[in-house]
C-alpha positions, 0 to 999 in steps of 0.5 A, spaced: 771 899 925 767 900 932 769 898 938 767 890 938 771 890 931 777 893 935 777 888 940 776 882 935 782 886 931 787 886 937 785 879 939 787 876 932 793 880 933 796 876 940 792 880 945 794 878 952 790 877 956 785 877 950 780 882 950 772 880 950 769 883 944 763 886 947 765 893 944 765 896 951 772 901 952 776 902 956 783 901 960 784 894 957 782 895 951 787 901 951 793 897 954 792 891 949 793 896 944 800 898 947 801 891 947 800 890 940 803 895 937 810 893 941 816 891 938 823 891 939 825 887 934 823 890 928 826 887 922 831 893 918 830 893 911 836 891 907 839 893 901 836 889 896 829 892 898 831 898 898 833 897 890 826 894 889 823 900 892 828 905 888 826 901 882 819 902 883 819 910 883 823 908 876 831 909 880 836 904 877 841 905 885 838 907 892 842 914 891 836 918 891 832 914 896 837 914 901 838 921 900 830 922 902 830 918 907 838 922 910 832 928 909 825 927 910 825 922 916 826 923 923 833 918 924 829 910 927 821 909 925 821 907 932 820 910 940 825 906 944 819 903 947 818 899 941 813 902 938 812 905 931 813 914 931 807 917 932 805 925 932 797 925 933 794 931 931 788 932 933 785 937 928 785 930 924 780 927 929 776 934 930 774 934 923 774 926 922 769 925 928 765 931 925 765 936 932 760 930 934 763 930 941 763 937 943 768 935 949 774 935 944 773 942 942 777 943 949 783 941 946 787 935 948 784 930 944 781 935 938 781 942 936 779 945 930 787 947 931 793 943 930 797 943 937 798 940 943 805 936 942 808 935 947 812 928 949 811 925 956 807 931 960 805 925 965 811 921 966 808 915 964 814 913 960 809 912 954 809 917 949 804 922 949 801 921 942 800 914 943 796 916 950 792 920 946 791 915 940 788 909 945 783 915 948 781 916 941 780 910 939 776 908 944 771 914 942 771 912 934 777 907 932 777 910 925 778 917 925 784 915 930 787 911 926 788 916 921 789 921 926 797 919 927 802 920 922 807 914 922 813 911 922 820 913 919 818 918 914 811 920 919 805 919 912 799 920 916 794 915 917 788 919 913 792 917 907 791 909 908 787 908 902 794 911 898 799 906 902 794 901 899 790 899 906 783 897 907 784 900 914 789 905 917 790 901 923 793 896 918 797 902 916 800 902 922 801 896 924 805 894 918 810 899 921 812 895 928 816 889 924 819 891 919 823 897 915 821 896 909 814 898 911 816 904 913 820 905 906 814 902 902 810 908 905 815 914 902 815 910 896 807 910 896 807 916 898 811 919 892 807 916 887 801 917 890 802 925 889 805 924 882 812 926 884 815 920 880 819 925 876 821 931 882 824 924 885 828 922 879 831 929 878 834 929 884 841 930 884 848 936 887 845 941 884 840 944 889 836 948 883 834 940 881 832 939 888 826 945 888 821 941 885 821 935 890 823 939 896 816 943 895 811 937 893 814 933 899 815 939 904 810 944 902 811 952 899 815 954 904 820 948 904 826 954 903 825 957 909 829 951 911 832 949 906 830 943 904 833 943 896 839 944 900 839 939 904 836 934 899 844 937 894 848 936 900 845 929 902 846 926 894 854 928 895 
């Protein structure tokens, strides 16, 4: 996606006023975004929903899944502006844009290093991620996409293809109206790294637990005691 297909995209999407697709960046085009990606109705998802995606990972309740999401999630998938949560990391970019722009290497936008959260630093009232994300796609609206991790359960843009997205601009957007889409991408997430069974073999036994806390949360996922947490969240 280049800048021109952008502009069509976020026009499709309701822009207003709509943007002129003439590929040029800039404060329009970045506002457009914020706007887009704004929603303060976000549909919650519903139990029934919350079966179906269980019974994709092969559960027969919602036990586990809430369990998870009890753990793993960062409470409500949205800022309280109506925008989707993001982390923007800007190594992602750095490496995604193949340290083409050697500006980035100065660090707000990409480093070779992970870093650089901060929350409002300049008061906007817009969080910081959402700033650095419409200044990097104004630069390569592909490697910004999936330089952001989403949503309830914070899965990266870069894995758009496993979430099944033709692009992590959809990835994202799928996020500001509903829910479910936010459980629809843990759900993907776990199948997408074969962690149906580490999933099922949840239970009050924390030794059970191992198995998933390590291939959700990585090799030091004892340091936090995250098979802990996931036993106390299934009592």
């Amino acid at each position: 996606m280049n800048i021109k297909e952008l502009q069509t995209w976020l026009n499709d999407k309701g822009a207003y006023p709509k943007l002129i697709a003439d590929g040029i960046p800039g404060p329009r085009t970045e506002n457009a975004i914020l706007q887009v990606f704004t929603n303060k109705n976000a549909i919650a998802i519903t139990e029934d929903q919350l079966l179906s995606l269980a019974r994709e990972l092969g559960d027969t309740n919602t036990k586990r899944i809430k369990a998870v999401a009890e753990v793993e999630s960062g409470g409500s998938g949205w800022f309280n502006t109506g925008r989707p949560k993001i982390l923007y990391e800007r190594h992602y970019f750095y490496r995604l844009t193949k340290k083409a722009v050697k500006w980035l290497s100065f660090g707000w936008l990409g480093n070779s290093t992970a870093g650089g959260y901060t929350t409002d630093s300049n008061n906007d009232g817009i969080n910081d991620s959402w700033n650095k994300l419409v200044k990097a796609a104004m630069i390569n609206p592909d490697a910004a996409f999936q330089s952001v991790s989403i949503g309830k359960f914070q899965v990266m843009g870069y894995h758009y293809k496993m979430m099944g997205y033709t692009h992590p601009i959809n990835m994202l957007y799928a996020a500001v109206n509903t829910e479910y889409s936010h459980y629809a991408m843990l759900v993907n997430y776990i199948k997408g790294n074969g962690m149906e069974k580490a999933f099922l073999a949840l239970s009050t036994n924390p030794q059970a637990c191992r198995l998933f806390a390590r291939g959700y949360n990585g090799k030091n996922y004892e340091k936090y005691n995250y098979h802990i947490k996931l036993a106390n969240a299934m009592k």
